[in-house]
C-alpha positions in Angstrom: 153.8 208.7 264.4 153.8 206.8 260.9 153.2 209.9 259.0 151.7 209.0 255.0 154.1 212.1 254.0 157.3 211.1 255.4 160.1 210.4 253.0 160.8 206.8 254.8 157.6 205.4 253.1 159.5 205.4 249.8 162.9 204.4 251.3 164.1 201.7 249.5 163.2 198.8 251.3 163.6 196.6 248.4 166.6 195.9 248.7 166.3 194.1 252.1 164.1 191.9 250.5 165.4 188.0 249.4 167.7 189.3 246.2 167.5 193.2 246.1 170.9 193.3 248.1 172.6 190.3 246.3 171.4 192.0 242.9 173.0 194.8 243.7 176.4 193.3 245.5 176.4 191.2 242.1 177.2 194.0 240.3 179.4 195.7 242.1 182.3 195.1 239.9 180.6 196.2 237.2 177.7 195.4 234.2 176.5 192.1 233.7 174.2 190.3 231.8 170.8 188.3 233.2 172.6 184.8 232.6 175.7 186.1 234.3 173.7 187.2 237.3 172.0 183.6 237.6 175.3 182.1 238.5 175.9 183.9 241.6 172.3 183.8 242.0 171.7 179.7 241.2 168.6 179.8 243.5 166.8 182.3 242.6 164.0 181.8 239.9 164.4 183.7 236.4 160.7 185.2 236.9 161.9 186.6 240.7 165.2 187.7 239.0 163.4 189.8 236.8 161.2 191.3 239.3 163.8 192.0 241.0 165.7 193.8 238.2 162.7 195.7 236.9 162.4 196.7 240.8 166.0 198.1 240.9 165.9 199.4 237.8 162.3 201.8 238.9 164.0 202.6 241.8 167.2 204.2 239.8 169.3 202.0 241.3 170.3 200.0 238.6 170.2 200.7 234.6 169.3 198.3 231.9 171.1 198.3 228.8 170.0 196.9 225.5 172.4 196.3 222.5 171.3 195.9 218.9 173.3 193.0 217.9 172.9 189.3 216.8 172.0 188.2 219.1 170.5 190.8 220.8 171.5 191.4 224.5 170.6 193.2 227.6 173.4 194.2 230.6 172.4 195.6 234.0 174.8 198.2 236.0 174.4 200.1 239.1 173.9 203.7 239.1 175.4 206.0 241.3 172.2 205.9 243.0 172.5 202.2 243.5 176.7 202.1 244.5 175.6 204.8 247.1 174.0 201.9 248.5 176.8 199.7 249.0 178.6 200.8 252.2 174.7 200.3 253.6 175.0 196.9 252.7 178.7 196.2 253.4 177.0 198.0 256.9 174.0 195.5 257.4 176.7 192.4 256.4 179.6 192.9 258.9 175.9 193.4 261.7 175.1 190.0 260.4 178.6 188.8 260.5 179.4 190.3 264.5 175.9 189.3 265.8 174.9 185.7 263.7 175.8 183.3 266.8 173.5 185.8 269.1 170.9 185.2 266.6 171.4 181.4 266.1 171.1 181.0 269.7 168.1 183.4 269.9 166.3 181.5 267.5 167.2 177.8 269.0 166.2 179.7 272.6 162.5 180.9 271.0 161.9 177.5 268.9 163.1 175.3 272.2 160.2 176.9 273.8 158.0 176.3 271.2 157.4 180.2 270.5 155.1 182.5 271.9 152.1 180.1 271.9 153.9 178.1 274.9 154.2 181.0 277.1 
């Protein structure tokens, strides 16, 4: 069932992770630089922010840029590879977005209980 071989076990699930998605929504409008992605990003930590970057940026979904000025600076963009990933996302949002409430409630339902150990 779980074939080794299968493309899905390279899919990139990375971007369902915390920031990979909110990474790549950030720059959406185009190139930014690692300080201007903290902002939208406040609560992420630098360190993760980088893993996350270097992540993307393996992946092909994003490109790291380095200029040789003074001071030197570094800009991330999407690829094609990684804007081909944005109606996905926009997708996975409006789910969020229509089905949040059912979850809230789910959630409130399963922790009312006291979970699985209860039953």
């Amino acid at each position: 069932m779980f074939d080794t071989a299968c493309p899905s076990a390279e899919s990139p699930f990375r971007i369902a992770d915390k920031w990979g998605g909110m990474v790549v929504l950030c720059l959406e409008a185009g190139p930014r630089r690692f300080t201007e992605l903290r902002v939208p990003l406040r609560r992420v930590a630098p360190k993760v922010l980088t893993e996350t970057l270097r992540s993307l940026e393996r992946d092909g979904f994003i490109t790291r840029t380095v200029f040789d000025e003074n001071p030197p600076h570094v800009e991330y963009a999407l690829t094609p590879l990684g804007r081909s990933l944005l109606p996905a996302i926009e997708a996975c949002r409006e789910w969020g977005f229509a089905n949040l409430e059912n979850m809230r409630e789910a959630r409130d339902r399963y922790d009312g209980t006291g979970g699985p150990e209860a039953a």
